[in-house]
TORTORZA-641625 format. One record per residue (C-alpha): residue in three letters; x, y, z. Coordinates in pm, 1 decimal, decimal comma, m for minus. Example, Ala and Ser with C-alpha at 12.3 -4.5 7.8 and 13.67 -1.06 7.14 Angstrom:
BEGIN
+---------+----------+----------+----------+
! residuo !     east !    north !       up !
+---------+----------+----------+----------+
!     Ala !   1230,0 !   m450,0 !    780,0 !
!     Ser !   1367,0 !   m106,0 !    714,0 !
+---------+----------+----------+----------+
//
This chain:
BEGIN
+---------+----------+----------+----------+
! residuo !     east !    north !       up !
+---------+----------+----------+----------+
!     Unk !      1,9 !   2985,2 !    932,1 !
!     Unk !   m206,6 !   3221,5 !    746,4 !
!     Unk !   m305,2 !   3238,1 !    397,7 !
!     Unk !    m60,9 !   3512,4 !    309,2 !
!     Unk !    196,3 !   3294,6 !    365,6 !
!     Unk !    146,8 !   3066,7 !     62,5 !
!     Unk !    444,4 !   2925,4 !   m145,3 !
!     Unk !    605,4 !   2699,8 !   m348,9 !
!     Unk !    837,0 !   2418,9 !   m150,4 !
!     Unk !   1134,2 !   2214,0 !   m203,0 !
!     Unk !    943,2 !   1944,4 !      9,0 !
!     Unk !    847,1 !   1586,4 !   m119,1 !
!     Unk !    857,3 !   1282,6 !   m137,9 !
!     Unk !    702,6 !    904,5 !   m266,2 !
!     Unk !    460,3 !    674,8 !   m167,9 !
!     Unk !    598,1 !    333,2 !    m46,4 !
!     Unk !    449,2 !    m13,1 !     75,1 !
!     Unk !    150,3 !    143,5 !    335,6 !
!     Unk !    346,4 !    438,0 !    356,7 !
!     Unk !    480,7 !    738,0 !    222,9 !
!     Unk !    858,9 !    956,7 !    283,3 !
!     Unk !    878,6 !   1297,8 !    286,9 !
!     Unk !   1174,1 !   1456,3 !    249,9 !
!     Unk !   1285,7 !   1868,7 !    356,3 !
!     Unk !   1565,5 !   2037,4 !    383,8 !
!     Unk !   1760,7 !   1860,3 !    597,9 !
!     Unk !   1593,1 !   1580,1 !    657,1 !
!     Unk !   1401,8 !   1329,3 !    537,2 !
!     Unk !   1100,7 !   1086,4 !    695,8 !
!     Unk !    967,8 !    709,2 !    645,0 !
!     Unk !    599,9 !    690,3 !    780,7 !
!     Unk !    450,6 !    359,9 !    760,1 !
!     Unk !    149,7 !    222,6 !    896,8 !
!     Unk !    191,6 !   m127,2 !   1083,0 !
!     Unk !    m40,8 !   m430,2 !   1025,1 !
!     Unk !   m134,7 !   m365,8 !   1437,9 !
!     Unk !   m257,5 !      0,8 !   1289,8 !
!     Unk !     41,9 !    204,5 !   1486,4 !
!     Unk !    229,3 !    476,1 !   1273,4 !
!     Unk !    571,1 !    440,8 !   1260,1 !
!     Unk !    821,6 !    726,8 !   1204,3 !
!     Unk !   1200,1 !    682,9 !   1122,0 !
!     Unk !   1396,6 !   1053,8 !   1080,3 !
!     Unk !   1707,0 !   1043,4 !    889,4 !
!     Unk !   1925,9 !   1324,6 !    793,2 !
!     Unk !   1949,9 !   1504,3 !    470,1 !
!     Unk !   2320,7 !   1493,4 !    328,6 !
!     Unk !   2350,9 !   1679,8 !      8,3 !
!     Unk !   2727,3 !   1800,6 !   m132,8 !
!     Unk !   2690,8 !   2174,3 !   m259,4 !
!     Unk !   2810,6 !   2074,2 !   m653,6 !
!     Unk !   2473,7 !   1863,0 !   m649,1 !
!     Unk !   2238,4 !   2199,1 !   m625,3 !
!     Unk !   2396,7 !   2338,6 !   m968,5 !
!     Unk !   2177,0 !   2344,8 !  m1227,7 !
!     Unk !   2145,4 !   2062,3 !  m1467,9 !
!     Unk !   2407,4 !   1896,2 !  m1253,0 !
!     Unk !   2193,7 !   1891,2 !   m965,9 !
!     Unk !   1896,7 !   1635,3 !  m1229,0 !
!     Unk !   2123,3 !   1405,9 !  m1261,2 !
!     Unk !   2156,0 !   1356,2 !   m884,9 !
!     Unk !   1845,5 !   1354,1 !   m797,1 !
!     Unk !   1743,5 !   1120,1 !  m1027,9 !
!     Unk !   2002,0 !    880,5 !   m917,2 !
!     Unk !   1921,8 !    971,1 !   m550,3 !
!     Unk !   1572,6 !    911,1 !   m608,0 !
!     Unk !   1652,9 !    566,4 !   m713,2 !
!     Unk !   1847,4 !    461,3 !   m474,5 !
!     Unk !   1603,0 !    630,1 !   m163,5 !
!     Unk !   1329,4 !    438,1 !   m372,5 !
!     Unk !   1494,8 !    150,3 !   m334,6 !
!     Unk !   1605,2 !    169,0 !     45,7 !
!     Unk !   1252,1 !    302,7 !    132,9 !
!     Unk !   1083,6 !     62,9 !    m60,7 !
!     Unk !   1251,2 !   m236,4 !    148,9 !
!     Unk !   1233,2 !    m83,8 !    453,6 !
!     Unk !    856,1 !    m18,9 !    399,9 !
!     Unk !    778,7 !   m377,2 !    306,7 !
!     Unk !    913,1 !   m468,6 !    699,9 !
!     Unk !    743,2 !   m234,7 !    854,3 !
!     Unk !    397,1 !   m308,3 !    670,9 !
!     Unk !    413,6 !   m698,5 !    674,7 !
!     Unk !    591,8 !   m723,9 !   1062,4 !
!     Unk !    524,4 !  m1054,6 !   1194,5 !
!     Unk !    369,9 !  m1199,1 !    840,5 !
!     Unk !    700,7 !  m1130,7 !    678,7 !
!     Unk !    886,5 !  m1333,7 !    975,4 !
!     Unk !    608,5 !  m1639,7 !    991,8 !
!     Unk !    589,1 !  m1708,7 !    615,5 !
!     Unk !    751,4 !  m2018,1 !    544,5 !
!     Unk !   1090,5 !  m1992,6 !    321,0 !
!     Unk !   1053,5 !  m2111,1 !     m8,7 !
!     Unk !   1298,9 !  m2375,4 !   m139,8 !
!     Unk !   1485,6 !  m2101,5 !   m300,2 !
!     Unk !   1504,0 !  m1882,5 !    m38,3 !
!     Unk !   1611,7 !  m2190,2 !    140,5 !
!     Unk !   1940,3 !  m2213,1 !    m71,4 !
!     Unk !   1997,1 !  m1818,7 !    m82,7 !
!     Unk !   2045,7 !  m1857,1 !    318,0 !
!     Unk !   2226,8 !  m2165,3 !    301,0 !
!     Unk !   2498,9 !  m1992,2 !      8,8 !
!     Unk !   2493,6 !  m1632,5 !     60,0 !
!     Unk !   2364,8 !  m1564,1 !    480,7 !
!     Unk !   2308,2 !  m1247,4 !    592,2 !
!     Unk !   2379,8 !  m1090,4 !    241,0 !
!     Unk !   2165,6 !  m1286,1 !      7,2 !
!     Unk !   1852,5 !  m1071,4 !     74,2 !
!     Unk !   2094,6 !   m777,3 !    m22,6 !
!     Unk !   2191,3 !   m955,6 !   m337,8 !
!     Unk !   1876,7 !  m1059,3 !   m480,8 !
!     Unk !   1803,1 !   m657,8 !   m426,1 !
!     Unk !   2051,8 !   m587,8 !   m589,2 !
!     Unk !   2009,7 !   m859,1 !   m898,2 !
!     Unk !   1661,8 !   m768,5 !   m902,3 !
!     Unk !   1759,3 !   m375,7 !   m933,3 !
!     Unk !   1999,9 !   m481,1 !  m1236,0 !
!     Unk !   1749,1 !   m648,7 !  m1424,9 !
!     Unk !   1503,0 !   m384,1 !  m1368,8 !
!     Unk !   1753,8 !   m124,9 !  m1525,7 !
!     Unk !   1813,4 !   m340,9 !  m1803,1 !
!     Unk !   1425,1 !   m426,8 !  m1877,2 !
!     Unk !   1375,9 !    m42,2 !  m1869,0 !
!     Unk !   1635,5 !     12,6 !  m2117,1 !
!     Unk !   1487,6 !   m279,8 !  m2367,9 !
!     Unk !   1165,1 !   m176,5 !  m2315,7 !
!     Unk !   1189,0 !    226,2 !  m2377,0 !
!     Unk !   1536,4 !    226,8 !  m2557,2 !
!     Unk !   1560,1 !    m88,9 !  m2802,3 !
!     Unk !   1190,9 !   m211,6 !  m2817,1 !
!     Unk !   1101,0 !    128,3 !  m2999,1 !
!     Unk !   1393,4 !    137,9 !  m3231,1 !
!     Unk !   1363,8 !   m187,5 !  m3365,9 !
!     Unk !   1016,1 !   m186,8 !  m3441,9 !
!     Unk !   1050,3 !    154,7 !  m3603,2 !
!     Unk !   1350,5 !     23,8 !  m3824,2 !
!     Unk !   1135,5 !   m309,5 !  m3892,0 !
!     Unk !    840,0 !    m68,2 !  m3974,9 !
!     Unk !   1070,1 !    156,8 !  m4233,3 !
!     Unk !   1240,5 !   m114,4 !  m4381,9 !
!     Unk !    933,6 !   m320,2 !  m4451,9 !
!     Unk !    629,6 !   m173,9 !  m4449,8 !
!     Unk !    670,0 !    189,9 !  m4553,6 !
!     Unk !    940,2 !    462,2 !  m4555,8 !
!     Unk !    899,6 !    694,7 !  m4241,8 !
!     Unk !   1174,9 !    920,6 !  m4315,8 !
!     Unk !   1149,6 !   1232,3 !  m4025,6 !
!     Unk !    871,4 !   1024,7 !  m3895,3 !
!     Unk !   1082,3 !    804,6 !  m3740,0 !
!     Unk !   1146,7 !    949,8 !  m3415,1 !
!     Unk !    831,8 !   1080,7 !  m3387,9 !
!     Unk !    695,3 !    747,2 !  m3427,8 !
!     Unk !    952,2 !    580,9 !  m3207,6 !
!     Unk !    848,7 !    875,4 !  m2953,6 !
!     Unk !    502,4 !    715,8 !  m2967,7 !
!     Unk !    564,3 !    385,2 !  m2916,5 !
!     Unk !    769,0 !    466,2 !  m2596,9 !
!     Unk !    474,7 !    711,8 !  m2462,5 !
!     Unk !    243,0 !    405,0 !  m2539,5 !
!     Unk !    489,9 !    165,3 !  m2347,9 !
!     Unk !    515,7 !    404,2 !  m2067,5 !
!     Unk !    124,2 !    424,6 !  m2019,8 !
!     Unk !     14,0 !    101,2 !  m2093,3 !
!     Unk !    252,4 !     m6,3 !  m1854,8 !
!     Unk !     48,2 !    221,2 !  m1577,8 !
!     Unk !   m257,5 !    101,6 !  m1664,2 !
!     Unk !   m167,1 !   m260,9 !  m1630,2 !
!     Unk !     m0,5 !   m251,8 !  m1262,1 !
!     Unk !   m275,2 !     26,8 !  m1115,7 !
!     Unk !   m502,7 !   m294,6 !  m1110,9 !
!     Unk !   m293,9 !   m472,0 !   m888,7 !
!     Unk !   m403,0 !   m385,1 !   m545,3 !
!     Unk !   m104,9 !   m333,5 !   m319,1 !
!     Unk !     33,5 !    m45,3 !   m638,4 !
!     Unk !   m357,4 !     76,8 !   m612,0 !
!     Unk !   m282,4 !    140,8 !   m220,4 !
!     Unk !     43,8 !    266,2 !   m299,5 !
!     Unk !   m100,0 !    483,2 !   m534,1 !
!     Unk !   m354,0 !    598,8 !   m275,7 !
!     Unk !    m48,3 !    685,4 !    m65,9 !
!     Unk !    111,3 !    868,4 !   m359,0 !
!     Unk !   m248,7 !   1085,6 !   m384,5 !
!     Unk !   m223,8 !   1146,8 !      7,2 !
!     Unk !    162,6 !   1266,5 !    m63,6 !
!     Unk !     71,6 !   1518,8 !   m302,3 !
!     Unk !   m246,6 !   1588,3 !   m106,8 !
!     Unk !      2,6 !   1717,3 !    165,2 !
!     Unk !    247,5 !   1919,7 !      9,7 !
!     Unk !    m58,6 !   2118,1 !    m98,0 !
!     Unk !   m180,1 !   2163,0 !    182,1 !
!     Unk !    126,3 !   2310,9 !    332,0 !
!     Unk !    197,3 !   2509,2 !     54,5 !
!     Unk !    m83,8 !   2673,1 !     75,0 !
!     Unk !    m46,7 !   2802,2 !    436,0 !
!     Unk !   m335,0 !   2578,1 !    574,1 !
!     Unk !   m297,3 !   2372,7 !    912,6 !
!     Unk !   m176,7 !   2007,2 !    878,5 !
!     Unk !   m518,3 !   1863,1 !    978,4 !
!     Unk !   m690,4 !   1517,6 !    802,8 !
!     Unk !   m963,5 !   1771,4 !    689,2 !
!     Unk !   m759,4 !   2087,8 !    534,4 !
!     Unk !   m549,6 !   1748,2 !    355,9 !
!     Unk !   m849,7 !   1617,3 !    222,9 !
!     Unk !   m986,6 !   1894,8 !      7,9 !
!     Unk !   m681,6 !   1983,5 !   m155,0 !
!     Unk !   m591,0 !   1834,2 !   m512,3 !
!     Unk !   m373,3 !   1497,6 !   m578,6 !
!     Unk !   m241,1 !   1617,5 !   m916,9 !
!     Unk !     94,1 !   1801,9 !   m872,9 !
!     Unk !    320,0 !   1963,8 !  m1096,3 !
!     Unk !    655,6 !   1839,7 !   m940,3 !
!     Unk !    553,6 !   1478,1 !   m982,9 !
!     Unk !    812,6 !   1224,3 !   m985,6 !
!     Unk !    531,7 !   1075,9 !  m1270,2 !
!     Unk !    559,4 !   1409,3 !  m1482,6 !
!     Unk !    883,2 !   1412,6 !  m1449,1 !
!     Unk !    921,7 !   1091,6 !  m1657,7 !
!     Unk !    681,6 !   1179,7 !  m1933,1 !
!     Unk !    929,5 !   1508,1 !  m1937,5 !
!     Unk !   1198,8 !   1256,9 !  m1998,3 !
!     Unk !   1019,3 !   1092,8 !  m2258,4 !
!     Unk !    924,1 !   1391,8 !  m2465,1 !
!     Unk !   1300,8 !   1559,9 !  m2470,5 !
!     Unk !   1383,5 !   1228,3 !  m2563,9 !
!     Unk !   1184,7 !   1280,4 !  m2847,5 !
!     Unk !   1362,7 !   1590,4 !  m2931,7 !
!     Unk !   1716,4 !   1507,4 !  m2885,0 !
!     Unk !   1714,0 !   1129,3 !  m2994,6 !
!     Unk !   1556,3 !   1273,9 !  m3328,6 !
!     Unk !   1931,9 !   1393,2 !  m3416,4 !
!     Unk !   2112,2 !   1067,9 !  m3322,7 !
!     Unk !   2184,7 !    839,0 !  m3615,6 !
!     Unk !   1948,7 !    543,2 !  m3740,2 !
!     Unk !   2232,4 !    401,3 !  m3926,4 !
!     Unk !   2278,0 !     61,3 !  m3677,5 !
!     Unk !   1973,3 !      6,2 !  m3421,9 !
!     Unk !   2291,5 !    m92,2 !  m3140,1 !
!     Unk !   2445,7 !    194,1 !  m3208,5 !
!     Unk !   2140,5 !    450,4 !  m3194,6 !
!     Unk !   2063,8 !    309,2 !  m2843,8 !
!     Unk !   2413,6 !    305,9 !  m2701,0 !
!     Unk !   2454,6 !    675,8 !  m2779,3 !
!     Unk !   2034,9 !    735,0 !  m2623,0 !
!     Unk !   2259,1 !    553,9 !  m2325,0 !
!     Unk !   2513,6 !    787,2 !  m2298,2 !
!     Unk !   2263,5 !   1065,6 !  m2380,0 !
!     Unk !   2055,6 !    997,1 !  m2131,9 !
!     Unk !   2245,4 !   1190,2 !  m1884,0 !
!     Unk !   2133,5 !   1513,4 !  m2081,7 !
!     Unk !   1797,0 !   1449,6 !  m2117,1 !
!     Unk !   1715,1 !   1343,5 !  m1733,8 !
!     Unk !   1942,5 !   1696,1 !  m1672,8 !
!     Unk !   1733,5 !   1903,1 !  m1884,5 !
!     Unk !   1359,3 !   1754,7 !  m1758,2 !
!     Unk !   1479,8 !   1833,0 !  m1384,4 !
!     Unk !   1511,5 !   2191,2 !  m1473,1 !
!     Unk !   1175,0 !   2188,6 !  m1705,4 !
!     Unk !   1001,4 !   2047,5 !  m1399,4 !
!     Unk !   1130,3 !   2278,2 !  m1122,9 !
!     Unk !   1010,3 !   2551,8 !  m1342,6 !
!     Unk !    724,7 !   2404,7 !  m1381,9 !
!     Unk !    682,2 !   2345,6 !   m993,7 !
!     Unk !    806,7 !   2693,0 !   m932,0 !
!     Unk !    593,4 !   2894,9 !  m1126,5 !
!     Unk !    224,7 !   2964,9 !  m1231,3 !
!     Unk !    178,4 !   3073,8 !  m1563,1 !
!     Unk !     57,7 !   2947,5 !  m1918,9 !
!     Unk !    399,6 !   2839,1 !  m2031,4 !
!     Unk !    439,0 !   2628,3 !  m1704,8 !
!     Unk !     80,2 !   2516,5 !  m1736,4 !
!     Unk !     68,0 !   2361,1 !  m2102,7 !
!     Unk !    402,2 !   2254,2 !  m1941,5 !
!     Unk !    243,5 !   2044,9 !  m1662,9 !
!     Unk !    m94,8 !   1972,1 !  m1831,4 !
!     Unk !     39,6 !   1576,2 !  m1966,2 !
!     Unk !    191,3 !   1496,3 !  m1656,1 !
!     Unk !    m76,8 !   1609,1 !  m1435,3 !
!     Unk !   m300,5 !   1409,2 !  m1684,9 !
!     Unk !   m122,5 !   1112,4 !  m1630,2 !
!     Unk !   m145,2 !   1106,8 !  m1243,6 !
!     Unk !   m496,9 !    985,0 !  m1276,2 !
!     Unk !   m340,7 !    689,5 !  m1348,7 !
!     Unk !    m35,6 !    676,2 !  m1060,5 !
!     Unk !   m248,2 !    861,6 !   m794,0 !
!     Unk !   m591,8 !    755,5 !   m600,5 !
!     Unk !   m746,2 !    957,6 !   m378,1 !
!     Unk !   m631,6 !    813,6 !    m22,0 !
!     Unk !   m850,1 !    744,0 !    286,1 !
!     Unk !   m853,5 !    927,2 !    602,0 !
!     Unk !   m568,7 !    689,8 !    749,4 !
!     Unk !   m348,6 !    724,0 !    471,7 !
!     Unk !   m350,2 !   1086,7 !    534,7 !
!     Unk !   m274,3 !   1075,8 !    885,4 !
!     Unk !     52,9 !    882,0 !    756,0 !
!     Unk !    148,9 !   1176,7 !    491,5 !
!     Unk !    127,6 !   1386,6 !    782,5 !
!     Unk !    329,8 !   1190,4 !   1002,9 !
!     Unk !    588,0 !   1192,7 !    709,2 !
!     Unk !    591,2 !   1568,2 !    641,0 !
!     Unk !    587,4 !   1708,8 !    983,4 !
!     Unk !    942,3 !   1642,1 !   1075,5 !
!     Unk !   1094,9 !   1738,2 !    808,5 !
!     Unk !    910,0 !   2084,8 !    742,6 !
!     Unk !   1193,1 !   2368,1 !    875,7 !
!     Unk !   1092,5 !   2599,1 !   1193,0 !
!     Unk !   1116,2 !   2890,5 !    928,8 !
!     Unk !    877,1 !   2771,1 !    597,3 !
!     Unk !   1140,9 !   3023,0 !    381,7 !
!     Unk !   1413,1 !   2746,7 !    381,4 !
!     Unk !   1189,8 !   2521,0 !    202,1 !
!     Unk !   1127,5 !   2762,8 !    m82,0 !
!     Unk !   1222,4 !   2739,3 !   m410,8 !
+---------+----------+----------+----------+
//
């Protein structure tokens, strides 16, 4: 592929557990490296319905089916990258009693419990956290007037960063992070028209604009913007209506972002400047090896003709 042929692509994906999934046009790709150093591939196909590629419709369901392909990927990363450790650990007492109550399906359960309460820590975190302190802050310390979704705006940013900079010091998120840098590393590489080689990989940035990271700090700032017009009247009722809101704002930062992704100007780049910012904090750069596995990921998924992956 020559120079010339440089674009922007549809084609992307996440780091997981020692791995990372790409996904193309119709279909999508698991890589993860095994604790015996092999590189495993699974290939799955891409369903999408044709009302899910209309615009601001089409945020919506990819957030949701980012989530849940998080989720799946996520899991089925963990088995590939533990293998036999995963088997020979010794069940906890708990684990135990799961088995002994639930069988097959309790693994699927706790998932599934632990997804809930994830979802519902997000929402006190980001959603009710913010208000309150901001109604506690106007109430008794000083009147904020206008200020008070700005301020509440702040506080979420704050949340939403600290939170990064806490769990990047863990190590397995720092390797997944590495992973994430060898993801973006990738796409680069192949939109730019070079060969998919461990050395073209390696010199191309980690910071991209179609981050799933700068998507989120998109979400947060419209937030900003729309929440400023919901009432302050009751706290519960101010984050019940950011609930049902939220639908609108995730709709609108899809279409900000694929803009964003799409094009190459200084509206798009003031655009992407805080989230590509912020990915110093969710991406690494990544190793030789955890190249080769973003390779492995993309490759199958990349159509024979590169014009059905552009925007």
């Amino acid at each position: 592929m020559s120079k010339k042929t440089q674009f922007k692509t549809t084609v992307g994906g996440q780091a997981v557990m020692e791995g990372v999934m790409m996904s193309g046009p119709a279909k999508w790709c698991l890589a993860v490296r095994t604790p015996e150093g092999e590189v495993v591939t699974e290939l799955h196909d891409t369903r999408r319905r044709p009302w899910a590629k209309w615009p601001f419709i089409r945020g919506v369901v990819s957030f949701v089916n980012s989530l849940l392909m998080g989720y799946k990927t996520l899991m089925r990363s963990a088995e590939l990258a533990l293998g036999d450790e995963l088997e020979a650990e010794e069940p906890s007492k708990f684990d135990k009693w799961v088995d002994r109550h639930f069988g097959e399906a309790g693994s699927k359960i706790i998932f599934g419990v632990s997804g809930v309460l994830g979802v519902v820590l997000a929402v006190v975190l980001f959603m009710f956290v913010p208000t309150a302190v901001v109604n506690l802050v106007d109430t008794y310390l000083v009147q904020l007037g206008w200020g008070k979704s700005v301020l509440e705006g702040v506080l979420k940013i704050a949340i939403f960063v600290g939170y990064l900079v806490l769990v990047r010091r863990l190590k397995e998120i720092s390797r997944v992070f590495s992973y994430h840098g060898a993801e973006h590393k990738t796409v680069f590489c192949y939109e730019s028209g070079d060969e998919l080689t461990v050395e073209n990989v390696r010199k191309h940035t980690r910071f991209h604009p179609r981050c799933g990271t700068s998507f989120l700090l998109i979400v947060l700032i419209i937030s900003i913007i729309l929440f400023s017009v919901v009432t302050w009247s009751d706290p519960f009722l101010r984050v019940a209506l950011k609930i049902l809101l939220l639908p609108v704002v995730m709709a609108l930062a899809y279409e900000v972002i694929r803009l964003a992704g799409r094009y190459d100007n200084p509206v798009t780049r003031v655009i992407s400047a805080p989230g590509l910012w912020l990915q110093r904090l969710t991406t690494n750069e990544p190793d030789d090896a955890m190249i080769e596995v973003a390779i492995a990921a993309i490759q199958p998924v990349l159509p024979e003709d590169p014009g059905e992956a552009k925007w």
